[in-house]
C-alpha positions as CSV (number, residue, x, y, z in Angstrom):
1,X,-21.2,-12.4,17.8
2,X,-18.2,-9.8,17.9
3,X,-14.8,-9.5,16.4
4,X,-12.5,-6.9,17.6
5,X,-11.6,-4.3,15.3
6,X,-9.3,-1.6,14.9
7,X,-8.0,1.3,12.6
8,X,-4.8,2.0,12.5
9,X,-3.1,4.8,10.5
10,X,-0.2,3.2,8.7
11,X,3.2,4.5,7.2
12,X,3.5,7.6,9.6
13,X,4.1,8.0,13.5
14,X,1.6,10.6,14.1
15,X,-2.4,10.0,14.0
16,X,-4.5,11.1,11.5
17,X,-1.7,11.2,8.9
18,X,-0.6,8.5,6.4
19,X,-2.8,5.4,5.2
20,X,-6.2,4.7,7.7
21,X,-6.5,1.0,7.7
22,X,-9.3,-1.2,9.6
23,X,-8.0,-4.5,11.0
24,X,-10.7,-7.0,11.8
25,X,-9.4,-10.0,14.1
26,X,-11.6,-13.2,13.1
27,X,-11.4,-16.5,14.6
28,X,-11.9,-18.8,11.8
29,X,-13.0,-18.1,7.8
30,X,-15.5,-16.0,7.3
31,X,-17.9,-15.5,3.9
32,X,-16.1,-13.2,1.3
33,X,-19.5,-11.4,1.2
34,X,-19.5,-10.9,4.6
35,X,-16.4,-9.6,4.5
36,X,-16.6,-7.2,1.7
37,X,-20.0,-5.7,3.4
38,X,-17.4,-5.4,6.4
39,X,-15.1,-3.2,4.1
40,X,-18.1,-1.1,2.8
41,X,-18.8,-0.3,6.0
42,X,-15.5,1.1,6.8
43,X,-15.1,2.6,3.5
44,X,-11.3,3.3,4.4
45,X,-9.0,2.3,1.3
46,X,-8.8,-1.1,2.7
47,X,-9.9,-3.3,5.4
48,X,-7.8,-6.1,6.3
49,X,-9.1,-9.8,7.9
50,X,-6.5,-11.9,10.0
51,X,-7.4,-15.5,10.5
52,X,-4.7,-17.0,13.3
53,X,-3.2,-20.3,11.5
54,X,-2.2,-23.3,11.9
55,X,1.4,-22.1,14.0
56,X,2.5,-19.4,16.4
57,X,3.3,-16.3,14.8
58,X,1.2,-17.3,11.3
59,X,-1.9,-15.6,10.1
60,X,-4.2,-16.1,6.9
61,X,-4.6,-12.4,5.7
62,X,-7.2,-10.9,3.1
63,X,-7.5,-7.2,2.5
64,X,-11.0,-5.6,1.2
65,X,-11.5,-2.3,-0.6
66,X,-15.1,-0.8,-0.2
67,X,-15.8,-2.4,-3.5
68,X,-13.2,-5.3,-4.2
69,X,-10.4,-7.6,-2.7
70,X,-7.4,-7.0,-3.6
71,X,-4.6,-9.6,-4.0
72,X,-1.7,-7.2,-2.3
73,X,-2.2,-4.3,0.1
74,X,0.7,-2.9,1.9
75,X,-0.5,-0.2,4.6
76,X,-3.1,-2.9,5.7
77,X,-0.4,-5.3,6.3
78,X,1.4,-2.8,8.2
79,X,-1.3,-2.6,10.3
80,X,-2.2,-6.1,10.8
81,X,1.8,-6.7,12.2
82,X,1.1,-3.5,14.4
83,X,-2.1,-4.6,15.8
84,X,-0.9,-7.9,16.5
85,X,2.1,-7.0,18.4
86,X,0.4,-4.1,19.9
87,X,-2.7,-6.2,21.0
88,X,-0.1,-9.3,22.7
89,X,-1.5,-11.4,19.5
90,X,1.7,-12.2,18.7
91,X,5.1,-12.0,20.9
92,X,6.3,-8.1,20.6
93,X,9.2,-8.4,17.9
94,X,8.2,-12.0,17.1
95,X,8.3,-12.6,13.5
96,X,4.7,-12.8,11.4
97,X,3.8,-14.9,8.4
98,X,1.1,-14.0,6.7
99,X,-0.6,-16.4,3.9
100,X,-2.1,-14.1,1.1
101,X,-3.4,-14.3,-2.6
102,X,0.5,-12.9,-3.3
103,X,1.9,-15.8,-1.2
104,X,3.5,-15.7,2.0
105,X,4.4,-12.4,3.2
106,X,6.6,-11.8,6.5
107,X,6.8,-8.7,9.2
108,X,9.5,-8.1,11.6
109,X,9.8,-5.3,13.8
110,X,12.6,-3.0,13.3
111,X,15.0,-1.3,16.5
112,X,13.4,2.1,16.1
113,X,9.9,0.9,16.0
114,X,9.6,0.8,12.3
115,X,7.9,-2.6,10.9
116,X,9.4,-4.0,8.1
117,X,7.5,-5.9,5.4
118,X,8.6,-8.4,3.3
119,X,6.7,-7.9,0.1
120,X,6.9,-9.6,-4.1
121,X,8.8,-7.4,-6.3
122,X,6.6,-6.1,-9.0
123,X,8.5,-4.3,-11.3
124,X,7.4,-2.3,-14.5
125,X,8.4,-2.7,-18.0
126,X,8.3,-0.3,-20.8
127,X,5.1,0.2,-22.6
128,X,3.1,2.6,-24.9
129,X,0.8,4.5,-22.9
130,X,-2.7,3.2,-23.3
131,X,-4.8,5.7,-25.5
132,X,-6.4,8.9,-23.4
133,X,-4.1,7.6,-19.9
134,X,-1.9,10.4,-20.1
135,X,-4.8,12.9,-21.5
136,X,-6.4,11.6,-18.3
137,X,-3.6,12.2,-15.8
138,X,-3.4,16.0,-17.2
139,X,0.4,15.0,-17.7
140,X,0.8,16.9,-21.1
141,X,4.3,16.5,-22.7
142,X,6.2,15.9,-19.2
143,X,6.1,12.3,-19.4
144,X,9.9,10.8,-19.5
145,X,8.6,7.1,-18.9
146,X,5.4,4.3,-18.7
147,X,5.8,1.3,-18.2
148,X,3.3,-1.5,-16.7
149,X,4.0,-3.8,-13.6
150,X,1.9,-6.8,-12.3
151,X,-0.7,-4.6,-10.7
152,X,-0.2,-1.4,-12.0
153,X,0.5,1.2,-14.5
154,X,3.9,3.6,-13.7
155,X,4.0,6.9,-15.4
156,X,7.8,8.8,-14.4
157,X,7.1,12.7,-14.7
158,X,9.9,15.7,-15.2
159,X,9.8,16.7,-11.5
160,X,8.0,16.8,-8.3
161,X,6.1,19.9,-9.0
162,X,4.3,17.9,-11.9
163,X,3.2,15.3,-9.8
164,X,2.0,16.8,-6.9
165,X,0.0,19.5,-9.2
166,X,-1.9,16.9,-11.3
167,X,-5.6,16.9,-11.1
168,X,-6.5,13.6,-13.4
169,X,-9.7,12.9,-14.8
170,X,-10.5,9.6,-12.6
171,X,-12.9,8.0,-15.4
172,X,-10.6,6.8,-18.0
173,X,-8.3,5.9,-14.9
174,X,-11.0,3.2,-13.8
175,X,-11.1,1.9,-17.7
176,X,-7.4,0.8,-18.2
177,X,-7.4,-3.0,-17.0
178,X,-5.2,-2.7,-14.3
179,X,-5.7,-2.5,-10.4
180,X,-4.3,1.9,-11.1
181,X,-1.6,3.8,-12.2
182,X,1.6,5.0,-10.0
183,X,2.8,8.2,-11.1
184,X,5.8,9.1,-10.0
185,X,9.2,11.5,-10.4
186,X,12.8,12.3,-8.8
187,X,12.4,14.4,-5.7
188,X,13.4,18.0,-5.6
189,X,17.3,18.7,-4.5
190,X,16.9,19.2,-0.5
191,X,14.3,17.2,0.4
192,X,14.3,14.0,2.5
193,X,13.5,11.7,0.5
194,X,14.8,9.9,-3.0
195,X,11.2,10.1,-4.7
196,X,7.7,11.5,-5.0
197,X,4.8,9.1,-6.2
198,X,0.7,9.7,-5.6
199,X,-1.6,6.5,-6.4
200,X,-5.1,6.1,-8.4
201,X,-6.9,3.5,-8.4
202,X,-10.8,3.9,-9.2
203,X,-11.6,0.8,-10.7
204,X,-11.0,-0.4,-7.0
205,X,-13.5,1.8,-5.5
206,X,-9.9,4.3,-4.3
207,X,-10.0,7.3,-6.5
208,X,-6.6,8.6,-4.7
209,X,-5.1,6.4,-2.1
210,X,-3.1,8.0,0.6
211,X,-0.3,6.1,0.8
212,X,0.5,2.9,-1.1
213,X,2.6,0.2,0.4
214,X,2.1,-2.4,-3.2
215,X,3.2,0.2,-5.6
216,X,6.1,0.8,-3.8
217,X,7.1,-2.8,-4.6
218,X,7.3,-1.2,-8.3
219,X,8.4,1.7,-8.1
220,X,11.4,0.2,-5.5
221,X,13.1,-1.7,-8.6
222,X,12.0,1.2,-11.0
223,X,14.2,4.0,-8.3
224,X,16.9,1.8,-7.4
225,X,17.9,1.3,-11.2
226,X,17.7,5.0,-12.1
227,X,19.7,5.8,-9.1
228,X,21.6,3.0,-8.5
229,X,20.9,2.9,-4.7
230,X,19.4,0.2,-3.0
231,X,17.8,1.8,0.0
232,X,15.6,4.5,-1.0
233,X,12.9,6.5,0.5
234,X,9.4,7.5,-1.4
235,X,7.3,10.2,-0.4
236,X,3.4,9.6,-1.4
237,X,2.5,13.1,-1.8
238,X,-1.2,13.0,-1.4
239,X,-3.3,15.2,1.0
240,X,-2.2,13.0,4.5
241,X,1.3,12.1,3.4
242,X,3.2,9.6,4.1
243,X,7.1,8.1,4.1
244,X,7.7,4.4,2.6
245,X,11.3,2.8,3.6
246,X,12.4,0.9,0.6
247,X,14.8,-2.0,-0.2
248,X,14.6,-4.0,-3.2
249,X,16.3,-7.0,-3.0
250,X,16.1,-9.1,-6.1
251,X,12.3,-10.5,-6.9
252,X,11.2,-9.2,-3.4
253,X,11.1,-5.5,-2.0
254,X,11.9,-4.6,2.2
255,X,9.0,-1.8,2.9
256,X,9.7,0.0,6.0
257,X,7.1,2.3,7.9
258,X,5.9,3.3,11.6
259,X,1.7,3.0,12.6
260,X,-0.2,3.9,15.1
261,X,-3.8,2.7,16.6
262,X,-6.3,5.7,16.3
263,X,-9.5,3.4,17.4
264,X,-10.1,0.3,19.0
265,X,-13.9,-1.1,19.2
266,X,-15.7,-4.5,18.7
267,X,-17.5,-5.1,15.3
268,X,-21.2,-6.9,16.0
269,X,-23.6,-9.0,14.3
């Protein structure tokens, strides 16, 4: 047997930049073991699984860490609507629905290429920071805020600078109880874009993702009440980079992003 398979660099319009996602196409369910062996073997940040349903334009959709599934992946869903409109899956512009652990998720395609996801708001509220977290990050005393969403921890720094010089201790990162921590702060004047966030998430197997799609759907709310704008756009400033569109809109959050196919091959069994 073979499935077709695909990566597919997500959130950027250049290859070998942004999130690497692999996008297997199945036929009917398969065993989550299966699948997670599948995701092991890619050992990209995620691997997603599209299942066509039941209707046109609808697919079940489950996204795999090398270690874990996850119940909401962003860059992976990106990928899935590009490879499905890319690969004449689905009608080019034709909405997709997507039936996930968070629900049903939609994609549309956007005039200048950009896909737009339809994605659960999952915004933060204020907490203490858990003991040794902030130790951890190597944040010190430029911590302005942490709160914790659904999914994730959200630590606000003083600037830019702090966030993309921190060098965290990933241990105590993979202890906290959550899926990982957002860290995040105001972008510097001049630049273009409204925010700066990196992502770490080792109890999931992802010690730094490269750029996160879900905690955009926190720190969306979290940026459009501290600036009072409701289009925004985050910069994930890890080593590949990548741009997120955002618009929250009430309990759900409009993420906005380009792809593009890097590989295209058949997985075999």
């Amino acid at each position: 047997m073979s499935w077709p398979l695909y990566q597919v660099d997500a959130f950027t319009a250049e290859p070998f930049a942004g999130n690497p996602a692999a996008v297997c196409l199945l036929e009917s369910d398969a065993e989550p073991a299966w699948m997670q062996r599948v995701a092991a073997e890619m050992n990209l940040s995620e691997t997603a699984f599209l299942r066509p349903g039941a209707e046109a334009g609808r697919y079940g959709l489950r996204w795999f860490t090398p270690t874990v599934e996850v119940e909401l992946c962003g860059h992976a869903t990106l990928a899935s609507a590009h490879v499905l409109w890319s690969e004449g899956r689905v009608e080019a512009g034709a909405p997709i629905r997507f039936d996930t652990a968070s629900g049903p998720l939609a994609a549309r395609s956007g005039a200048d290429g950009r896909i737009w996801l339809d994605f659960p708001a999952t915004p933060a509220e204020p907490v203490d920071p858990p003991p040794g977290v902030l130790e951890a990050l190597g944040a010190g005393g430029g911590t302005r805020w942490v709160g914790l969403g659904r999914l994730d921890y959200l630590v606000e720094l003083e600037d830019e600078a702090a966030v993309r010089d921190l060098a965290p201790s990933l241990g105590p990162l993979g202890r906290l109880g959550s899926r990982g921590v957002i860290v995040t702060a105001a972008a510097a004047a001049g630049r273009g874009y409204d925010f700066v966030s990196r992502y770490f998430a080792p109890a999931a197997g992802i010690d730094e993702d490269p750029v996160t799609g879900s905690a955009h759907c926190t720190l969306g709310p979290f940026w459009a009440g501290r600036l009072g704008r409701d289009e925004l756009t985050g910069f994930q400033a890890s080593a590949r980079g990548g741009l997120v569109q955002v618009r929250p809109r009430g309990d759900r959050v409009l993420l906005g992003g380009h792809a593009v196919t890097v590989l295209r091959g058949q997985l075999v069994q």
